[in-house]
N, C-alpha and C positions, 0 to 999 in steps of 0.2 A: 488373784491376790488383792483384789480391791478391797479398801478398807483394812488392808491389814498393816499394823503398827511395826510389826515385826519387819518390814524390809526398809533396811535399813542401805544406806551407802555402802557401799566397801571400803574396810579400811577406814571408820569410822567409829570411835566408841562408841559400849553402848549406853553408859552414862552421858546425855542431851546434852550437859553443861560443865562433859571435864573431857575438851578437846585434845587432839593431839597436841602436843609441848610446843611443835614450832606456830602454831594456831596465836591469830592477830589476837584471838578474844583474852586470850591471858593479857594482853597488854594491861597496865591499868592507864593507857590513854583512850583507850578505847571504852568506848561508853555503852552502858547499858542500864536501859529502861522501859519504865511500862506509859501506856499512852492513854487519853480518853479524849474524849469531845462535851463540851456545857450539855447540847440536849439530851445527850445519850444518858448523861449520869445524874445530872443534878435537881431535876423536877422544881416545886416550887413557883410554877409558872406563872402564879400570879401573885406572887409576896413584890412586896420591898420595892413598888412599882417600875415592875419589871413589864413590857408593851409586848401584847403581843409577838410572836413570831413566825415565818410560813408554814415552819413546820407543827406549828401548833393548829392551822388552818387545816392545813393539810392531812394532818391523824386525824383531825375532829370529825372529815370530810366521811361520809359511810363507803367502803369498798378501796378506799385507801392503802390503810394502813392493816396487814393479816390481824384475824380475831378482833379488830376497831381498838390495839392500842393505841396508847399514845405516852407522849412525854410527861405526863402531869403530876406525876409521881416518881417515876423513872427508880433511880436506886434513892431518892432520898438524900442526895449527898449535899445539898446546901444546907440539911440540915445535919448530915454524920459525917461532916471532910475531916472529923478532927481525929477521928476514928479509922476511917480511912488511911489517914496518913499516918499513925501507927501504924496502920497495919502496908501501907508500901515500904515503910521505911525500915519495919520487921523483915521483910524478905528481903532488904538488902539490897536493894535497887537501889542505882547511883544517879538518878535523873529520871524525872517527870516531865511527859507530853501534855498539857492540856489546853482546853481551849475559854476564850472568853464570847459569854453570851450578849453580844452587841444590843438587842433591846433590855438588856437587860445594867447598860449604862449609860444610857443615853435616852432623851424623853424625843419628844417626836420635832421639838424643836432645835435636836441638836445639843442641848443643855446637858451637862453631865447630872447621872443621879445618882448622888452619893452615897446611897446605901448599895446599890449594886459594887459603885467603884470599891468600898468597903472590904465589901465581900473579898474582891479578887487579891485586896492588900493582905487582909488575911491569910489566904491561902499562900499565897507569895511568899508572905515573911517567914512562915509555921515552915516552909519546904526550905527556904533559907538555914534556919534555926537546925534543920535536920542536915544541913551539909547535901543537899541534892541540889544538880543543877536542873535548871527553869527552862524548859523549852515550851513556848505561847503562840500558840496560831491563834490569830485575829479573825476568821470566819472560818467556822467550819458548819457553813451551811445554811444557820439560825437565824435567816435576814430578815430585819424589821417588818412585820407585815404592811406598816405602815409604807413604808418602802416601794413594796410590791406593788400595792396599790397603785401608785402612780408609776409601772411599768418596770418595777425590778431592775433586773439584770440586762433587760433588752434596752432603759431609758440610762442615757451616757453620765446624766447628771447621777448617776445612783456610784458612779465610780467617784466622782467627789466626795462625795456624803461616806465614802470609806475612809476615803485619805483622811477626812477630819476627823471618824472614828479614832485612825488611827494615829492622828494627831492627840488625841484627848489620851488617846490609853497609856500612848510611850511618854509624855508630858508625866505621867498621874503616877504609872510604877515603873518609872527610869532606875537604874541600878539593882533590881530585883529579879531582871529578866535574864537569860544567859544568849537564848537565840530566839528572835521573832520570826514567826513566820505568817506569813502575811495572808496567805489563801490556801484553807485546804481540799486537794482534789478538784481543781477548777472544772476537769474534766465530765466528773458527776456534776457540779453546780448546772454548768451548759449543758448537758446533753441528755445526764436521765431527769434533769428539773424542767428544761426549755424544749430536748430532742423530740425524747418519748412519752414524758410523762409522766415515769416511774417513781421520781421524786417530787419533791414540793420546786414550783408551784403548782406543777402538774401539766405543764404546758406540752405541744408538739406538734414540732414544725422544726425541720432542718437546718431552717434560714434563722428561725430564733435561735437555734443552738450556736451558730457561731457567730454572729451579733454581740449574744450572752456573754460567749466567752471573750469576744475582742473587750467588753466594758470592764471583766473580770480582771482582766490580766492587764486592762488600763490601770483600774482600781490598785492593783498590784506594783506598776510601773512608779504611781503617784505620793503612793505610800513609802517606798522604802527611803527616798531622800528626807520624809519627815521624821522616819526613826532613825535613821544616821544623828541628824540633827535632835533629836531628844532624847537617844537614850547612846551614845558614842558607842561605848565599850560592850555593847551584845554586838552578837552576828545575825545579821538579815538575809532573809531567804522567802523562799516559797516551799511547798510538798503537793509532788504529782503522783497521781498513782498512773501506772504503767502496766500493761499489757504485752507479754506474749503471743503472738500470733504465729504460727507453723500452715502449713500447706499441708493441705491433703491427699496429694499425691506431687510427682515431679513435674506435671505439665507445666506450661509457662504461665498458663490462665490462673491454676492453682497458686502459683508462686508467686504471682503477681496478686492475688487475692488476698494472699498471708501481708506481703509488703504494706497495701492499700490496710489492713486491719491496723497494724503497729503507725501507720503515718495519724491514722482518727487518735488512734489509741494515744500517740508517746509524741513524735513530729507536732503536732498539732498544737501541742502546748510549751514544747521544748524549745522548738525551735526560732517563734519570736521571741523568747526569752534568751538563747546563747547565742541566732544567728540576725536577730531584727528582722525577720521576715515569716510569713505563716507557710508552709512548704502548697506546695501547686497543684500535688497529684489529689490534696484534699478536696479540692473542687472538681476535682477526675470523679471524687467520689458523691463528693455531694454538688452534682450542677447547680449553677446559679444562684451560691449561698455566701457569696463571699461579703464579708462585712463593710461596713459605712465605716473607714477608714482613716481620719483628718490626720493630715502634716504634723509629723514631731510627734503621730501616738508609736510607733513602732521604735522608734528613738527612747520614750521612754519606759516603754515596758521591756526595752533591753538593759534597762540599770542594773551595772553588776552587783551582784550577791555574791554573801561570804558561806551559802552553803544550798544545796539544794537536796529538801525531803523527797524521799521515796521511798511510795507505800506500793506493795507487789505481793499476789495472793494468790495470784493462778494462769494459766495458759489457756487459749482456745485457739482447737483447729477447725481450720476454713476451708472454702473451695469457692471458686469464682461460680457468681451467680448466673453468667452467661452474658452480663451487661457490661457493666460499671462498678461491680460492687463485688461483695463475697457476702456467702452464706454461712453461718458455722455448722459444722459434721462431730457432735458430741463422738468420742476416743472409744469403744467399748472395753470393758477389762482392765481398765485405770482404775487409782483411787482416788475418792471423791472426798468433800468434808460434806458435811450437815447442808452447807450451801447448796450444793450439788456442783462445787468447783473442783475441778483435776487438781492433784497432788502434784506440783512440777517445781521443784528447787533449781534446775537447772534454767529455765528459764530465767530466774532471777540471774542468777551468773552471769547468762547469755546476755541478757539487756543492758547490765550495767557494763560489762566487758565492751561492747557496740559503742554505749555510751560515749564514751573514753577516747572511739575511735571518730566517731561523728564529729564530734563538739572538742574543738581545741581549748576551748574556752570553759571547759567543765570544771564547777566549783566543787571547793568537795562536800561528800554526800554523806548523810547519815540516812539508816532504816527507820524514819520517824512510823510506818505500819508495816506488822508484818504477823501473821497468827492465824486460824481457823475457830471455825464452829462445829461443837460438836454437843449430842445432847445428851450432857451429863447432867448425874444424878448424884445426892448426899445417900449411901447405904451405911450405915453405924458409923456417923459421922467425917467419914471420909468421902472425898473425889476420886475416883481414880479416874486420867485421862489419857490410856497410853498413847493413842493416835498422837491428839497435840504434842505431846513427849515427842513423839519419832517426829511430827513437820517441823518443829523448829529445829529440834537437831542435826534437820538436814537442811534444812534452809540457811541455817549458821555456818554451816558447812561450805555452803555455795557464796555466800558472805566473804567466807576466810581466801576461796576461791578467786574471787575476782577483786582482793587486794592483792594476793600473791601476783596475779596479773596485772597488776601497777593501778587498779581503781584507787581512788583516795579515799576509801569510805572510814568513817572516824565514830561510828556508833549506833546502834542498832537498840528499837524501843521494841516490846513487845506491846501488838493488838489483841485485848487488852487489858487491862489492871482488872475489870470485873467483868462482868455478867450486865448488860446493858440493853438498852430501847434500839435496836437495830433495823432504824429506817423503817424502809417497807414490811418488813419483817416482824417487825414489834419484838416480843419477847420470847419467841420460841427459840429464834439460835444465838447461842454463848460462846462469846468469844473472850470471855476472861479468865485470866489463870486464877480468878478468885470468884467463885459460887456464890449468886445471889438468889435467897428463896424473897421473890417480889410480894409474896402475903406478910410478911414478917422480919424483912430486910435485914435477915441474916446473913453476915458474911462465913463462905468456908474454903478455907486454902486448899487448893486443889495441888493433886501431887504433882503435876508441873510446875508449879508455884515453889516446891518446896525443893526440885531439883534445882532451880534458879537461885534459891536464895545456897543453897547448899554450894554452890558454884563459886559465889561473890563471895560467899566467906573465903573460901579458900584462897581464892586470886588475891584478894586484900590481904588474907596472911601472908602470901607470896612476894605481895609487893612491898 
């Protein structure tokens, strides 16, 4: 059955986006939209001086980035958002994810550059004008290369130089914004940027990885009292992506292998955030990595937020490596997406249910990512994607699940609004409900696109 679209939940329509009656998604509190990130979408990389950034280093880099993409083009959208947002605001989407490209407002002294800041007013007001709410991550990934330069995310002073980002941006579009969110996926920043190497800067060393992320998640700490104070009335937050981890059999090594994945994976980032401390078993995992610490940083990277993202895409099973650690044991006879990621909605259920029980202190959560890749094609000018059709449908499903079970979740975005520059990946896997041909930057709504918006009309007549 791998790969096949057709298996569906039980007891689940098979219309993706006309849930059962008693289903949260009819609510019209409940939020629903599509997401993106600066580098993925917008190109332009060197207009409007806009500075460098790693990941501009880093595609440039040969062996990088699949095929030697890169962002420098990407969809075009600093030059088509206006087009763009007809066409999200056609499908009926009630709120936009996206992000701001920090070199690309700020010059190397710190100085706002007005034509960037421009830019983001822009876009701001136009998604105002259309009656959508503003959900704004402040990094997702895009760090000044100048920055990096003098040591990134491993040098403590690079968490200041956020805060003041993030001083300039909530100062600049106060009342435009609905929720900030402050870092996206700190998890990837430190681990596949500093861990492995996978992302930009390219680094790899275990001890850099959580270094990385102590400055990340300082950055983050420092930040949300300066958007309190400049922009009141949004809600602040962060967005983590999180991890499923299963055991590959019942032994205790096994089980304990699975525990140790989800503590890297979810604990590790969670848990100085809701509990002020980084959990223990993580240096079970990774020896002699624990971070350079000062007084009063664990105090402030536990400042409460009024929401926390979560982006959830897949599960992986494990088996203790025989040490310290776990190995993963690929599933055989699952289905897979484009990624080569397992199909598991349940998982998402699973994690945020646990959540709820962990953390007394859990804010509530909206699905700021959640979507696959797959590699479609325009045949006589349609998409057809039925795989995506069947993941989201069951992923919403697992959604509606784990509100029934008392999670506070208040809104769920789809990953993503198009066809994008997908990291290490470049441009081969798409993950948007909107088809982008990157020779000729045509957009084509893909029929998942069209059961969503066919959904929002209804629910809005409803309501």
């Amino acid at each position: 059955m791998a790969n096949d679209a057709s298996a569906l939940s039980p007891g689940v329509n098979s219309d993706p986006f006309s849930p059962p009656a008693d289903s949260a998604l009819w609510r019209k509190n409940f939020l629903l939209g599509a997401a993106t990130a600066s580098y993925q979408i917008e190109g332009a990389i060197n207009e409007d001086g806009r500075l460098p950034s790693i990941w501009d280093t880093f595609s440039a880099t040969p062996g990088k980035v699949l095929a030697g993409d890169t962002g420098e083009v990407a969809c075009d959208h600093y030059h088509r958002w206006e087009s763009d947002f007809d066409l999200l605001s056609g499908l009926n989407f009630e709120a936009y994810r996206l992000s701001i490209a920090w070199p690309r407002v700020m010059d190397e002294a710190g100085r706002p550059n007005q034509k960037g800041l421009d830019f983001y007013k822009r876009l701001l007001g136009r998604l105002k004008e259309k009656g959508l709410k503003t959900f704004v991550t402040l990094y997702h990934w895009d760090l000044p290369q100048h920055l990096e330069d003098r040591g990134g995310w491993l040098n403590r002073d690079t968490a200041y130089r956020f805060a003041d980002y993030a001083d300039l941006m909530s100062r600049e579009l106060a009342g435009q914004v609905d929720a900030w969110a402050t870092l996206n996926e700190p998890w990837c920043s430190a681990y596949l940027g500093y861990g492995n190497g996978h992302h930009a800067p390219g680094l790899a060393n275990d001890r850099f990885a959580t270094q990385a992320m102590h400055h990340l998640l300082l950055g983050h700490g420092l930040a949300v009292p300066i958007l309190r104070a400049n922009d009141p009335a949004s809600m602040k937050g962060i967005v983590a992506n999180i991890g499923r981890g299963t055991a590959n059999s019942e032994s205790a090594e096994d089980r304990r292998a699975a525990h140790l994945f989800e503590v890297q994976h979810n604990a590790w980032i969670l848990d100085p955030l809701l509990k002020g401390a980084y959990p223990e078993d993580l240096f079970e995992l990774w020896p002699g990595t624990k971070p350079l610490v000062l007084e009063g940083d664990l105090k402030t990277i536990a400042a409460p937020i009024d929401f926390l993202g979560i982006n959830y895409y897949f599960r992986t099973n494990v088996k203790s490596d025989g040490a310290h650690g776990f190995t993963e044991v690929p599933l055989p006879d699952v289905e897979r997406t484009q990624m080569g990621w397992e199909v598991y909605p349940d998982g998402l259920r699973d994690l945020l249910i646990g959540f709820k029980q962990t953390y007394a202190n859990l804010p509530p959560i909206y699905i700021t990512e959640n979507g696959m890749a797959s590699d479609d094609e325009v045949i006589d000018g349609r998409v057809e994607d039925p795989q995506r059709i069947s993941f989201l449908k069951r992923h919403l499903a697992a959604v509606d699940s784990a509100i029934k079970a008392g999670v506070d979740i208040r809104g769920y975005f789809v990953w993503s609004l198009m066809d994008n520059f997908e990291w290490a990946f470049g441009y081969e896997r798409r993950f948007g409900v909107v088809h982008v041909d990157y020779e000729t930057q045509k957009r084509t709504v893909k029929h998942s696109a069209e059961l969503i918006a066919k959904f929002l009309a209804e629910r809005k007549e409803r309501n």
